[in-house]
C-alpha positions in Angstrom: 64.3 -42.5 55.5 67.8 -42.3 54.3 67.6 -45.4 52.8 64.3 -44.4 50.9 65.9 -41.1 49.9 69.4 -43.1 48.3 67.2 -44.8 46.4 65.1 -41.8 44.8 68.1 -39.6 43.6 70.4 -42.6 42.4 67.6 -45.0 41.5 69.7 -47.7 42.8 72.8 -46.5 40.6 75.6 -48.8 42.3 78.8 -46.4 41.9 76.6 -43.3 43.5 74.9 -45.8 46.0 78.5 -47.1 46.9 79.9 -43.2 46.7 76.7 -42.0 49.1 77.8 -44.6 51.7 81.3 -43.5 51.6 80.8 -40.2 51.9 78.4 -40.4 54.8 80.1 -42.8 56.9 83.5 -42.5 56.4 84.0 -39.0 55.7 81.1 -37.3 57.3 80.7 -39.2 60.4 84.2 -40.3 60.2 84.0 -43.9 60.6 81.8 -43.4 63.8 79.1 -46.3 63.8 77.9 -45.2 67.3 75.9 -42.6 65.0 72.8 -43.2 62.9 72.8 -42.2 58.6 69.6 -40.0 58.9 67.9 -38.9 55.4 69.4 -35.3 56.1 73.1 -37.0 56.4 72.3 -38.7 53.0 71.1 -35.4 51.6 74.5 -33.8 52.5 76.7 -36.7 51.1 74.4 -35.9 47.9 75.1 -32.8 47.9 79.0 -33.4 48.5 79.1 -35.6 45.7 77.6 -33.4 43.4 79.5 -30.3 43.8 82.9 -32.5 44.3 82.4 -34.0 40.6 84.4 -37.3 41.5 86.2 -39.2 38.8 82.8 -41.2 37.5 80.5 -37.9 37.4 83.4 -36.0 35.8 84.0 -38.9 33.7 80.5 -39.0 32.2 80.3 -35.0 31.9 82.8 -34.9 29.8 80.5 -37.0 27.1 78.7 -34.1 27.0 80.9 -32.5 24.6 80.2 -34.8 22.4 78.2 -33.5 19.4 76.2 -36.9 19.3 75.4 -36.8 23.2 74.0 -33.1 22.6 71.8 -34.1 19.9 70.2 -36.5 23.0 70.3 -34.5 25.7 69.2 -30.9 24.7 65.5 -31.9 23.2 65.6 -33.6 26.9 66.2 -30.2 28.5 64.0 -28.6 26.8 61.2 -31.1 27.2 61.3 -31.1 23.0 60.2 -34.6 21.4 62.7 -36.8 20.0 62.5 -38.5 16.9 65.8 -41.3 16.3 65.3 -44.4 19.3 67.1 -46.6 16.7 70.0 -43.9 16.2 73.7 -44.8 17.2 73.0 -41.6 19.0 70.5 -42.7 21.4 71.4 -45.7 21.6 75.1 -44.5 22.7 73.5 -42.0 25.4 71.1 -44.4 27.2 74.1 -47.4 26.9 76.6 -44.7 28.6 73.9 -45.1 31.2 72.6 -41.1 31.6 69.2 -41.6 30.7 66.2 -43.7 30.5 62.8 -43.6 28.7 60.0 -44.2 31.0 56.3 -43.7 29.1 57.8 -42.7 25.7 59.7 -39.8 27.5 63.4 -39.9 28.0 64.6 -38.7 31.4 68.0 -38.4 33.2 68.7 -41.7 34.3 68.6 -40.7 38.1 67.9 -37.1 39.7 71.4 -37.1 40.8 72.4 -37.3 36.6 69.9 -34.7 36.4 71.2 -32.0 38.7 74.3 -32.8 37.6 74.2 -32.5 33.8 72.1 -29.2 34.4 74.5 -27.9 36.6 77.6 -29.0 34.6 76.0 -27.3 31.0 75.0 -23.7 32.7 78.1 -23.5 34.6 80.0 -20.8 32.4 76.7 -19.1 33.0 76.4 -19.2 36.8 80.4 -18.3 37.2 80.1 -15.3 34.9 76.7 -14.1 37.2 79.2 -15.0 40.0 81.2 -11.6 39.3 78.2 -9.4 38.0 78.1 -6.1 40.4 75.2 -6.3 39.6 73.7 -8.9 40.4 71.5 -9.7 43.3 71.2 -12.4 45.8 68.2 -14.1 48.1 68.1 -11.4 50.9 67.2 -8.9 48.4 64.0 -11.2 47.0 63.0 -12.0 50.7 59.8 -10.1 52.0 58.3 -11.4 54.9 59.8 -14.9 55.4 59.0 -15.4 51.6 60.7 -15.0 48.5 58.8 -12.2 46.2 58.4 -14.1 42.6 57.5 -10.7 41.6 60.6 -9.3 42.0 62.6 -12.0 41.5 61.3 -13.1 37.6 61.2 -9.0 36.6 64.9 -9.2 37.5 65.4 -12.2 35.3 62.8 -10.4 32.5 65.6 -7.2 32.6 68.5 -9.5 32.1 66.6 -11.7 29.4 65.7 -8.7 27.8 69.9 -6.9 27.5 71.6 -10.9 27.6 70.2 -13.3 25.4 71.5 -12.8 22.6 75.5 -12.8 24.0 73.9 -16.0 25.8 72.7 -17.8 23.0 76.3 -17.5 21.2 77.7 -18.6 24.1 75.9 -21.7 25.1 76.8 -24.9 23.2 73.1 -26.0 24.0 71.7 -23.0 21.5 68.3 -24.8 21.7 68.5 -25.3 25.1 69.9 -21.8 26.1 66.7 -19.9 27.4 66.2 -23.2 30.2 70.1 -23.3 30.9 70.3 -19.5 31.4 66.9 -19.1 33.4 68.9 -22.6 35.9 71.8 -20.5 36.2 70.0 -17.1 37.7 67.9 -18.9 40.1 71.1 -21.0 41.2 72.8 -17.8 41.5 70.0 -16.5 43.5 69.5 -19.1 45.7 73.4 -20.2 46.2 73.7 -21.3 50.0 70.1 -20.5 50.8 67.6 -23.0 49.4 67.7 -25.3 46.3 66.3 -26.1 43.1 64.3 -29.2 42.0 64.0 -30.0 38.2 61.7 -32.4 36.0 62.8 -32.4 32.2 62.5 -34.7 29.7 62.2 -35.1 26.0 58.4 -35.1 24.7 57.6 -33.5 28.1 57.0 -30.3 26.3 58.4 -28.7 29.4 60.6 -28.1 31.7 59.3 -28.2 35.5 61.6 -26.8 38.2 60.7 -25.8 41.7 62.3 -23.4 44.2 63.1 -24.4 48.0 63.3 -22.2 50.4 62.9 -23.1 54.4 60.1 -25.7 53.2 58.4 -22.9 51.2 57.8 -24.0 47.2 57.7 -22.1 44.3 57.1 -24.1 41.4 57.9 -22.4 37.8 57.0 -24.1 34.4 59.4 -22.8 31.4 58.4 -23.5 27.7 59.3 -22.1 24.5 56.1 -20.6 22.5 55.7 -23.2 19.3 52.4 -20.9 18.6 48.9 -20.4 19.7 48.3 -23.3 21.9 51.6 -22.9 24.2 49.8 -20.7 26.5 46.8 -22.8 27.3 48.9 -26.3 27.3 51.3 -24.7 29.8 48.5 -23.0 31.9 47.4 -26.8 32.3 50.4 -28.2 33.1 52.2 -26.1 35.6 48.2 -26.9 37.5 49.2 -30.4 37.7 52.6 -29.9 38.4 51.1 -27.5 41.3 48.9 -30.1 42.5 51.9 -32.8 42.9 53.5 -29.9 45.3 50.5 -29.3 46.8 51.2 -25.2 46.0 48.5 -22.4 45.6 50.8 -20.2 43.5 53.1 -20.9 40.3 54.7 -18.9 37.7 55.0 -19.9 33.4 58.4 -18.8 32.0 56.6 -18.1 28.1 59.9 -17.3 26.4 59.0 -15.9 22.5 61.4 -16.6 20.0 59.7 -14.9 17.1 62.4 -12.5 15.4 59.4 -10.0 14.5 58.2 -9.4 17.5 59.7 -6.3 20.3 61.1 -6.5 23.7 57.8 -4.7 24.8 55.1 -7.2 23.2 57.3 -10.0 24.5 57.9 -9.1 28.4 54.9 -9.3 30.8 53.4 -10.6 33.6 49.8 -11.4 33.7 47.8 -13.5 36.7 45.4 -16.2 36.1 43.1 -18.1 38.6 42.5 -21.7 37.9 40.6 -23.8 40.1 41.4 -22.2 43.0 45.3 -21.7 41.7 47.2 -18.6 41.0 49.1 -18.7 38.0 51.5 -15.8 37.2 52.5 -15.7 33.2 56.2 -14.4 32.8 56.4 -13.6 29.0 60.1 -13.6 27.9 
């Protein structure tokens, strides 16, 4: 199992295989081979890893600066197609090694990259929540065992609604902001008390990500309205994105860009059924 989990968040990357090992054995378990590498062990020398940003992490983060890394990475983010394979651009990004193109769509090159480069652009984001009086954290969403959704994404509507625009100036991934900023509060939210899965990719046309919380899933869909259609294509895919989890319930993060349209017409939440599914729409 550990072995099988290694290989699904560094899809055999050998620095981060290498670095996992280390980290496990040596410091972990310190250098005691009476005692097995179970896939929860791996997990935490994952985890380690991530949050310690060692010299080849760090090393690759800071090509994110880079104006002609940006131009690859945010359509990525936001699931938005990219047009320019032949570009020095791409070609610089996927030979630096942090992404791939698998079925036309460029991905992080590992989930490891992936959790990384999210966590590494909405960073300013999380610290500044970090300090907010008022913010809140997980025990105040928990009701029953479960985290209330509800609650949870009308917070995130309120701050939306009085933030964005001080966000989006301060955000070097403008295009990416609304996906960046909506990573940030749920890390903030969940920090020591569950996790956060994410699926992006360019030509996605999304951005999947999924809470964790004591083996409970909530699985939210975010895309940016590019006119009539959004709606209905999003409703489809956060199904089979439910379906993969195997979840009854899911929320779409709408967020409306269009300068002539009020605060009022753009926040909502509205439920839909679909085949058996319970869909909650979270206009931004």
């Amino acid at each position: 199992e550990a072995i099988d989990l290694i290989w699904e968040k560094s899809q055999g990357q050998p620095w981060l295989v290498n670095a996992i090992a280390r980290e496990a054995i040596i410091e972990i378990l310190a250098s005691d081979y009476t005692k097995p590498v179970t896939a929860a062990l791996a997990e935490q020398a994952i985890s380690h890893i991530m949050l310690r940003r060692d010299t080849h992490i760090d090393s690759l983060l800071e090509r994110l600066k880079e104006e002609r890394v940006r131009r690859v990475i945010e359509p990525m983010i936001a699931g938005e197609s990219f047009i320019g394979r032949l570009s020095d651009d791409y070609l610089y990004v996927k030979d630096l090694g942090l992404i791939v193109e698998t079925q036309g769509k460029i991905h992080p090159a590992n989930p490891i990259y992936g959790e990384v480069i999210a966590r590494t652009l909405s960073y300013e984001a999380q610290q500044e929540l970090l300090h907010d009086e008022g913010a809140r954290n997980l025990p105040c969403y928990l009701k029953g065992g479960r985290i209330d959704m509800e609650s949870l994404m009308r917070d995130f509507q309120q701050f939306w609604r009085e933030n964005s625009e001080i966000w989006r100036e301060k955000v070097d991934y403008k295009e990416a902001a609304p996906h960046l900023i909506l990573m940030a509060f749920l890390q903030r939210v969940l920090n020591g008390g569950g996790h956060i899965l994410r699926e992006f990719a360019a030509g996605s046309g999304r951005t999947d990500l999924c809470l964790v919380y004591q083996g409970q899933k909530y699985p939210i869909e975010l895309k940016i309205r590019r006119g009539d259609k959004t709606l209905a294509e999003g409703l489809k895919q956060l199904a089979r994105y439910m379906d993969t989890l195997a979840c009854a319930d899911g929320w779409l993060a709408v967020f409306d860009q269009r300068a002539d349209m009020s605060w009022d017409e753009k926040i909502y939440l509205k439920t839909k059924h679909i085949d058996g599914k319970t869909i909650t729409i979270v206009g931004l």
